[in-house]
C-alpha positions in Angstrom: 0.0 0.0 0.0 1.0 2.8 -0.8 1.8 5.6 1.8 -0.5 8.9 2.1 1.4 12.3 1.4 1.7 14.3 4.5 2.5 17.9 3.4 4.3 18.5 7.0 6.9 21.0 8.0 10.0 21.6 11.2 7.1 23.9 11.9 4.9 20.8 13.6 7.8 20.5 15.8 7.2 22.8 18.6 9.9 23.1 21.5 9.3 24.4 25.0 12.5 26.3 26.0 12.9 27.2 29.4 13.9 30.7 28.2 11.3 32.7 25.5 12.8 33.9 22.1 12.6 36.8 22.7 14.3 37.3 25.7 17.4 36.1 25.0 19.7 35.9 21.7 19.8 32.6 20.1 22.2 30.3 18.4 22.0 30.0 14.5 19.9 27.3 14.6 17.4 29.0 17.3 18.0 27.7 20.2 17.7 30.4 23.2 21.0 31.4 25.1 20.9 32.8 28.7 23.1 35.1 30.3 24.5 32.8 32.5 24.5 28.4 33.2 25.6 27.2 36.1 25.6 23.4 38.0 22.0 22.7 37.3 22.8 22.2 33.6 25.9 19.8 34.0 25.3 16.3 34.9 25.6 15.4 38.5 28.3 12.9 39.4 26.3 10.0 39.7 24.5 10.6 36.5 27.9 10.8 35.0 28.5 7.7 33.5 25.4 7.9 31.7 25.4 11.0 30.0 29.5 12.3 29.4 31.6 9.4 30.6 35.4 9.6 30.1 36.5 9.3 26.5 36.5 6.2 25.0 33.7 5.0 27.2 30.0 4.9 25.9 27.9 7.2 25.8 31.6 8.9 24.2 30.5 11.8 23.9 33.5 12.9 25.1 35.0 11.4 22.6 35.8 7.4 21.1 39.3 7.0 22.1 40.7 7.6 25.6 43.5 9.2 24.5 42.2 11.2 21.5 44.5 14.0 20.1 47.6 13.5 22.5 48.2 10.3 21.0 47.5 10.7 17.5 46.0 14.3 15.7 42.9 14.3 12.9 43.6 13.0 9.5 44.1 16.3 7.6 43.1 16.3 4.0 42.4 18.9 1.7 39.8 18.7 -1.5 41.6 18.3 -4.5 40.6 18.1 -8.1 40.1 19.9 -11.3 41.0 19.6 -15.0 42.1 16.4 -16.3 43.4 13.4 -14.0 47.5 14.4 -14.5 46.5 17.9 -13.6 44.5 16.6 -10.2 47.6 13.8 -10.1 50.2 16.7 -9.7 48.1 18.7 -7.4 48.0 15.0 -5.3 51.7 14.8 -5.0 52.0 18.5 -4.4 49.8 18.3 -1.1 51.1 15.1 0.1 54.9 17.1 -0.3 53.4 19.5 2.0 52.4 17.7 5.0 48.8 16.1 4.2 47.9 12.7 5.3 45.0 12.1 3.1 43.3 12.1 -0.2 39.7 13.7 -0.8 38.7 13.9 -4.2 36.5 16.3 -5.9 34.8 15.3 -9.6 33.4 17.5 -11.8 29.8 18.2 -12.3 29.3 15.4 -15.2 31.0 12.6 -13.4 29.1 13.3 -10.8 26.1 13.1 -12.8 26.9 10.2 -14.3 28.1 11.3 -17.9 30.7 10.7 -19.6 33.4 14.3 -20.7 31.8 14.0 -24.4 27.8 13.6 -23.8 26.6 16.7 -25.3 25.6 18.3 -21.9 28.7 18.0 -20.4 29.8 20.9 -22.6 31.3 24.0 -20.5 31.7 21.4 -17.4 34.6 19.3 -18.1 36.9 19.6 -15.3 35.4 23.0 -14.1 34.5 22.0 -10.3 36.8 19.0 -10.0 38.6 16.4 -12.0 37.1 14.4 -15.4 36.7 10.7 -14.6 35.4 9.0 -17.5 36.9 5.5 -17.5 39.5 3.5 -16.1 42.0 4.8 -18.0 41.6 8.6 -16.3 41.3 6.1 -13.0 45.0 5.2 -13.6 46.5 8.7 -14.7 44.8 10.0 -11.3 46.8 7.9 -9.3 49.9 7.1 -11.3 52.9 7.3 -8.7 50.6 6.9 -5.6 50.8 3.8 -3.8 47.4 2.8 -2.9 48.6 0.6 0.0 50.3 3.9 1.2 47.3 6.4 1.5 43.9 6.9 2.2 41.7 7.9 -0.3 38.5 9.7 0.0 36.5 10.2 -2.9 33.6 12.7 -3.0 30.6 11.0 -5.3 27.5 9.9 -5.1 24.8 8.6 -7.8 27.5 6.3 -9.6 29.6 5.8 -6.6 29.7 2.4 -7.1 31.5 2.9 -10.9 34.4 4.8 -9.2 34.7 2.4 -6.6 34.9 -0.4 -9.2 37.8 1.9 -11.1 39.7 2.5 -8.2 39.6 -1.6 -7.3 41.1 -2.2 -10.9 43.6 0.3 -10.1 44.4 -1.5 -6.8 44.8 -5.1 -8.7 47.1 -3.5 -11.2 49.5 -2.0 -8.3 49.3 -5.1 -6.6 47.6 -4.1 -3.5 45.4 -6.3 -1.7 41.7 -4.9 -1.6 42.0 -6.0 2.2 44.7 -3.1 2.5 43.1 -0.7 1.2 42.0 2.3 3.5 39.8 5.4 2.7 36.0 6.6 2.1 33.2 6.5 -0.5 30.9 8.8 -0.1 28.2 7.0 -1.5 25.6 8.8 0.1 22.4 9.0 -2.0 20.1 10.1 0.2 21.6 13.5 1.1 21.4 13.9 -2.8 17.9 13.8 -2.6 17.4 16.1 0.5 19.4 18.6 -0.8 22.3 18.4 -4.0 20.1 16.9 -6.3 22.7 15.1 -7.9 21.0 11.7 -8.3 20.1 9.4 -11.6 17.6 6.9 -10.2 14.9 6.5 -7.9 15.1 6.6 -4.4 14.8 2.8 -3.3 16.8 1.8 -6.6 19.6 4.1 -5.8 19.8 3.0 -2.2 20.2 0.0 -3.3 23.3 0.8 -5.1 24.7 1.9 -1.6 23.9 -1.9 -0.5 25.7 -3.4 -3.3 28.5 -1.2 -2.2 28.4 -2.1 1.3 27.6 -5.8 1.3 30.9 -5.7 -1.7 33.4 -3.8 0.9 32.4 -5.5 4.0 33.1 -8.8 2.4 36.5 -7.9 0.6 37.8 -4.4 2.0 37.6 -4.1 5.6 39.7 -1.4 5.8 37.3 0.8 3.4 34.5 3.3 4.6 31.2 2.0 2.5 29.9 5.2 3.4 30.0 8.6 4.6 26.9 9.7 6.0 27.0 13.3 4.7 25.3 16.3 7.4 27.5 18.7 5.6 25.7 18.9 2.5 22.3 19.0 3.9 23.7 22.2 6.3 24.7 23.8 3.1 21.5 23.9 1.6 19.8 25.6 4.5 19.3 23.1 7.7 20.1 24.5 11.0 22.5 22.7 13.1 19.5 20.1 14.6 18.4 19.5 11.2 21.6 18.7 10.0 22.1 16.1 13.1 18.6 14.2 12.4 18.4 14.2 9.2 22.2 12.6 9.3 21.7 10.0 11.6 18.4 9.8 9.9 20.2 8.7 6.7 22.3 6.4 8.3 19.5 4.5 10.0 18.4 4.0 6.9 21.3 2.2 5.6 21.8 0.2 8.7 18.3 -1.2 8.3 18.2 -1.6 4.4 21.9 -3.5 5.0 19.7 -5.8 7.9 17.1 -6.6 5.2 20.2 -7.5 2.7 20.8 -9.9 5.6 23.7 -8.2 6.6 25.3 -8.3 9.8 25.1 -5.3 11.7 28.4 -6.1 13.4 29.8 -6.7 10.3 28.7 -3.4 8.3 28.0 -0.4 11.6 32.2 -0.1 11.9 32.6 0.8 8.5 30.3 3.7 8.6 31.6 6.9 9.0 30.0 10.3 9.1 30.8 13.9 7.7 29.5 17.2 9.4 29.6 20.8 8.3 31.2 23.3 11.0 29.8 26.5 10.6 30.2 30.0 12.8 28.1 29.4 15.7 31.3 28.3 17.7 29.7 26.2 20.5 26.5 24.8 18.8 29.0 23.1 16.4 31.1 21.7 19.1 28.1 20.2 21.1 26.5 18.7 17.8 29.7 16.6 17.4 29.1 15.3 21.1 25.6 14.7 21.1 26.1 13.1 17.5 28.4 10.4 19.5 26.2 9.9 21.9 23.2 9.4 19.6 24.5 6.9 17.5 26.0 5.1 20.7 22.0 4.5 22.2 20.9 4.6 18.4 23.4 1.2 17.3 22.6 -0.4 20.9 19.5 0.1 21.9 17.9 0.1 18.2 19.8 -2.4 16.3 21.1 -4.8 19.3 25.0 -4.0 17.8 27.0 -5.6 20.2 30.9 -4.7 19.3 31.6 -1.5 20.6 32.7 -0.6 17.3 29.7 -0.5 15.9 28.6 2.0 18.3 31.4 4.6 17.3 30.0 7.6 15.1 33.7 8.5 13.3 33.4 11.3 11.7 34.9 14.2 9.1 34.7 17.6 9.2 34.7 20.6 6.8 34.4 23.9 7.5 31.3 25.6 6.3 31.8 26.5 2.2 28.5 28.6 2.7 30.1 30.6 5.3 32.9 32.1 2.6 32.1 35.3 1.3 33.5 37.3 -2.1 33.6 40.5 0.0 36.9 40.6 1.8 38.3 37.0 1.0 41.3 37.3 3.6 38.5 37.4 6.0 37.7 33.7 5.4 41.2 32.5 6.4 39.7 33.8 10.4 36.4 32.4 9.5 38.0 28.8 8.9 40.4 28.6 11.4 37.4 29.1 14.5 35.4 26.7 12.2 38.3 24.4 12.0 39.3 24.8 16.4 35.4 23.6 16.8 35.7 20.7 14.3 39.1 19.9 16.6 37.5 20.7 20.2 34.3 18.7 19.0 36.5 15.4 18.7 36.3 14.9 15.0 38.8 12.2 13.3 39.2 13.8 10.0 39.1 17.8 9.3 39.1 19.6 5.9 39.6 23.6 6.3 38.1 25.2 3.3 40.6 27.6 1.1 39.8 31.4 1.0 39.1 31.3 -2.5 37.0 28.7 -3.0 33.3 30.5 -3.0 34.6 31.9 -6.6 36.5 29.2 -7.7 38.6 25.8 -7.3 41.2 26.9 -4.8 44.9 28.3 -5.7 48.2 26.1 -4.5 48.4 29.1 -2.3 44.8 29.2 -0.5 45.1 25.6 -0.3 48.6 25.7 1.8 46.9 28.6 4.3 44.3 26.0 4.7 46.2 22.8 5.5 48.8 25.2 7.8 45.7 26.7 9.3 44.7 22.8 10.7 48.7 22.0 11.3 48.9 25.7 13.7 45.7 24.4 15.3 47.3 20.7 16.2 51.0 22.0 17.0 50.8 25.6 18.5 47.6 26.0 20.1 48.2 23.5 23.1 44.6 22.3 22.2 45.7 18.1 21.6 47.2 17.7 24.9 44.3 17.1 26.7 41.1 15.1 25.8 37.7 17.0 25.5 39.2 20.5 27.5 35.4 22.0 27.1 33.8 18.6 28.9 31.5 20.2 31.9 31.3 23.1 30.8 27.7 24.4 32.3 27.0 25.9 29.0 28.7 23.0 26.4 26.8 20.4 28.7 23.4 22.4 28.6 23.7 22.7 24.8 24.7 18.8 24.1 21.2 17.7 25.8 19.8 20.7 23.9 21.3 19.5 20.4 20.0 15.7 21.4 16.8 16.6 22.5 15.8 18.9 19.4 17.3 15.8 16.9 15.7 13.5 18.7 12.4 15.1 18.2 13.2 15.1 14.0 13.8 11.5 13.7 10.5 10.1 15.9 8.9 12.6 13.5 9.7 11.5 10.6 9.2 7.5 11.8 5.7 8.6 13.3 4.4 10.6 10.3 5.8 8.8 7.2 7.2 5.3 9.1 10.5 5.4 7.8 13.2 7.7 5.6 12.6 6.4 2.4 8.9 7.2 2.7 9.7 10.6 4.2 12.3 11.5 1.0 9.7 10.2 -1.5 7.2 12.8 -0.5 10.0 15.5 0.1 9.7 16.1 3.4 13.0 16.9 4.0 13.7 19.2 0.8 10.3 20.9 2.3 11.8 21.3 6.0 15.3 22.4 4.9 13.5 25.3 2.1 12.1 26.7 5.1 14.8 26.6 7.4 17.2 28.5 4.4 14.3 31.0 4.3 13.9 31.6 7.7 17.6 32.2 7.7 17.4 34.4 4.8 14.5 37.0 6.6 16.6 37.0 9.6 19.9 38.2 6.9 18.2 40.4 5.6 17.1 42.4 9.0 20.6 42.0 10.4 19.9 39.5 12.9 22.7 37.2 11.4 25.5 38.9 10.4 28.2 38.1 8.2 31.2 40.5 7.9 31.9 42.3 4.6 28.3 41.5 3.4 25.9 42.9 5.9 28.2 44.7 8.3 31.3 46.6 7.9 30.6 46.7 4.1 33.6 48.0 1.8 33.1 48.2 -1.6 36.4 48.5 -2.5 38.2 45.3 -1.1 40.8 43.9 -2.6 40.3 41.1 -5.2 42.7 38.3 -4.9 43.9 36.0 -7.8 41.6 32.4 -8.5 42.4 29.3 -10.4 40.8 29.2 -14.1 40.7 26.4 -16.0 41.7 26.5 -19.4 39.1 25.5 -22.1 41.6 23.7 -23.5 41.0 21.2 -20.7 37.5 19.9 -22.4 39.1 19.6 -25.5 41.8 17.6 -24.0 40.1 15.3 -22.4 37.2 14.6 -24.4 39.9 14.0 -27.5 41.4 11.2 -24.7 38.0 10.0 -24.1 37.3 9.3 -28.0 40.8 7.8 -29.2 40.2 5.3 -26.3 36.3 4.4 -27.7 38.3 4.4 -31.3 40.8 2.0 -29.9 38.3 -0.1 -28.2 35.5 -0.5 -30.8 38.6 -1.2 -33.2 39.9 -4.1 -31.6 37.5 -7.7 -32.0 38.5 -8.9 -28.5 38.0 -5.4 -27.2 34.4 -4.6 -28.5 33.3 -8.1 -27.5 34.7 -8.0 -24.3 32.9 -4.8 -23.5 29.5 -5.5 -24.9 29.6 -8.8 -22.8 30.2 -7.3 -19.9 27.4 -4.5 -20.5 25.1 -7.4 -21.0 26.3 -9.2 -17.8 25.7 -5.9 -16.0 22.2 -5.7 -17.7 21.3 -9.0 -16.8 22.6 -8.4 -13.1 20.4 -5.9 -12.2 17.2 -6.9 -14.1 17.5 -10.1 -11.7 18.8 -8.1 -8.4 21.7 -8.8 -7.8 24.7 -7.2 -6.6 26.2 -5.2 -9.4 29.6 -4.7 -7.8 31.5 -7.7 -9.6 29.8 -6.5 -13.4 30.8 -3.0 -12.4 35.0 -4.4 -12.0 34.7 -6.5 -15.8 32.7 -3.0 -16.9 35.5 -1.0 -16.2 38.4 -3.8 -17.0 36.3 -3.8 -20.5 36.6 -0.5 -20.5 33.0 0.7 -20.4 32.8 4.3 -19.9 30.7 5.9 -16.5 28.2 7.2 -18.9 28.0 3.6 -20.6 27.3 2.0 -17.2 25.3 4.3 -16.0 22.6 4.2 -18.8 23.0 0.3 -19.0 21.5 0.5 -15.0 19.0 3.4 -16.0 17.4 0.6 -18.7 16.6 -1.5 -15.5 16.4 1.0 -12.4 14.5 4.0 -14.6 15.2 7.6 -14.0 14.3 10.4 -11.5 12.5 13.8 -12.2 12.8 15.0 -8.2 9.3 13.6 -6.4 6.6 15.8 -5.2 7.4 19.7 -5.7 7.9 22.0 -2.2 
């Protein structure tokens, strides 16, 4: 039976703060702030245990490891990607030269769409926001020199997350690396795309099932490897408040937890290899106590919910990025302070991983310059700052404590909403319950702009209208020709060659045939891309089964 449409909004969600409104300034995300907290609002010692703990103890919400930043600091990686794959390869080495631990990669706008460099409506996109990845062969030029076994590679993509996974697995077998050895992060988050990006292909339950596929592959050959990362940041950028941004996270990655039970999936087997990744915006002390209550959340959530009994599976590991919306044209150098107090919350919050935002990138993809600022901005934070020596310094704080419960309760309010109203996520995403709630949040944070009740500097206060302009990174049309001219001698080569063109409309069949029947499509992806089908090739082969999407129900 089909479900009814509810046409319901965060408005049916009414809160009863001990403070009114309009007494008292609020946080970003509306929550009232009074003048003073004292002992009533921390936990008293014997309720401890229950609600903070020491680090590495549940609830951990001060944190998942005892030791946290004095023993070892945050992964620190910095987006990378633009032009063709030997550009974005070169840009690789360069920020591993300087000090970065990690690899986050950023595709452009039609491999994230699922198109191929040379489908007509990829013209005036190729390579603009991030790097071309058509096929295996730009797989291989994207990491040539970069031992696999040796770093940890995130990859930012969504709607044929699976494909790229598949490429990067060839790339793996032809360096020799075990796929049990490999370490790093697929986004692979769907749903987000369809609260708020709008970068999907297929309907909602078929492309969650892609995500399934992904994670039943990795959980039973790459242990090592992040199936998925559970993105909040995303859904904050479109408009959410801070609460919004918690539930409707941990709201997606219920979702996955139980469609990975249905798989018959053990939820032991797939909860460690979860991660998450939260936006850090300006409201300094909301952000720090959405990272704690996340923790503690996910804790009662993997327990109490879905009977997890390895306490690994009860760890919410997260990344961080500091808020892109935040960055503002007016007075650039202004977003190198911006970052840095975005990037000290992400740190005093307990996140694993932290990506600081370059001051250039709300006009463009960031220069080798901004990008340096950025990283040293994290390694300042970790080496001079005295921060890492001790574990969660802000734990019992009156004020940090009082916000936590705040954060949980408020969260906690979204997801029995949405499981009371609609019974589920899936349900609530097809009848766009969550575009709906986060429109109006972005509105209501638009009035309150516009009357100067948020401020940002250089825009709406302190205006100059003479600040300086500082150089960005263009890329060359030259690019598109470049690669699209790679794209074709390779189909040329391909469809030339007998064994080739046999090889590769075998394996398109073999995909076909593979999801008409249900099955998991990770092994036909791997010969796909060994055959040297193209993204855009495997993408429509899926689209024949799974259909297309035209975006549900309209706000």
């Amino acid at each position: 039976m089909q479900p009814r449409m509810v046409k319901q909004t965060p408005s049916e969600i009414h809160f009863d703060p001990a403070v009114k409104p309009s007494l008292d300034p609020t946080t970003m995300s509306g929550i009232p702030i009074r003048r003073q907290y004292g002992p009533d609002d921390a936990p008293s010692r014997a309720d401890y245990d229950n609600r903070i703990a020491d680090a590495g103890r549940p609830p951990f919400t001060r944190g998942m490891h005892g030791d946290m930043y004095r023993t070892k600091v945050w992964t620190m990686r910095q987006f990378a990607g633009f032009g063709t794959a030997r550009q974005t390869n070169e840009r690789f080495k360069y920020l591993l030269e300087k000090g970065q631990t990690g690899l986050s990669t950023a595709f452009d706008l039609p491999t994230l769409m699922g198109r191929d460099s040379d489908d007509p409506i990829s013209l005036g996109e190729v390579g603009k926001c991030g790097v071309a990845v058509s096929s295996l062969e730009d797989m291989r030029v994207l990491f040539d020199g970069i031992d696999l076994a040796e770093v940890s590679t995130s990859m930012t993509i969504n709607a044929p997350a699976a494909i790229l996974l598949a490429f990067y697995i060839c790339v793996a077998r032809e360096q020799g690396v075990p796929l049990n050895k490999l370490r790093g992060t697929l986004q692979n988050d769907i749903l987000k795309e369809f609260h708020a990006q709008n970068e999907y292909v297929y309907p909602p339950k078929q492309s969650v099932k892609l995500v399934i596929d992904t994670i039943e592959y990795c959980t039973q050959h790459m242990p090592q490897w992040n199936t998925v990362s559970i993105s909040g940041y995303h859904i904050r950028e479109a408009g959410a408040t801070a609460q919004q941004e918690l539930a409707f996270t941990i709201l997606d990655g219920m979702c996955y937890v139980e469609e990975s039970l249905k798989r018959g999936l053990d939820v032991d087997a797939i909860a460690p290899r979860l991660s998450f990744f939260w936006d850090v915006h300006n409201e300094f002390f909301e952000e720090i106590a959405k990272f704690r209550a996340a923790r503690r959340m996910w804790y009662k959530i993997m327990k109490d919910r879905y009977h997890a009994k390895q306490e690994r599976s009860w760890w919410l590991r997260c990344h961080a990025q500091t808020a892109g919306v935040s960055l503002t044209e007016q007075q650039p150098m202004v977003n190198v302070v911006r970052v840095a107090y975005q990037a000290l919350a992400a740190v005093l919050g307990g996140t694993q991983s932290l990506h600081t935002n370059s001051m250039d990138e709300t006009l463009a993809l960031p220069t080798e310059n901004a990008v340096k600022v950025a990283l040293r901005t994290q390694q300042v934070i970790a080496e001079e700052t005295g921060v890492t020596r001790t574990v969660d310094p802000l734990g019992g704080s009156y004020f940090i404590e009082a916000l936590t419960d705040e954060m949980e309760k408020r969260a906690t309010a979204f997801i029995d909403h949405v499981y009371k109203t609609y019974g589920g996520v899936l349900p609530a995403t097809e009848q766009g319950y969550f575009r709906r709630a986060i429109a109006e949040s972005s509105a209501k944070f638009g009035e309150e702009f516009d009357r100067g009740e948020r401020v940002m500097i250089g825009v709406n206060k302190y205006v100059e209208d003479d600040y300086e302009r500082i150089p960005i990174l263009k890329i060359d049309q030259a690019v598109e020709a470049e690669q699209v001219g790679k794209l074709r001698t390779m189909r040329t080569r391909r469809e030339g060659t007998p064994a080739m063109r046999e090889r590769h409309r075998k394996a398109l069949q073999t995909l076909r045939e593979t999801a008409k029947a249900g099955g998991n499509v990770m092994p036909a992806l791997i010969e796909a891309s060994e055959a040297l089908a193209t993204v855009g090739e495997m993408m429509a082969t899926m689209k024949e089964v799974y259909g297309g999407y035209d975006g549900g129900p309209e706000l």
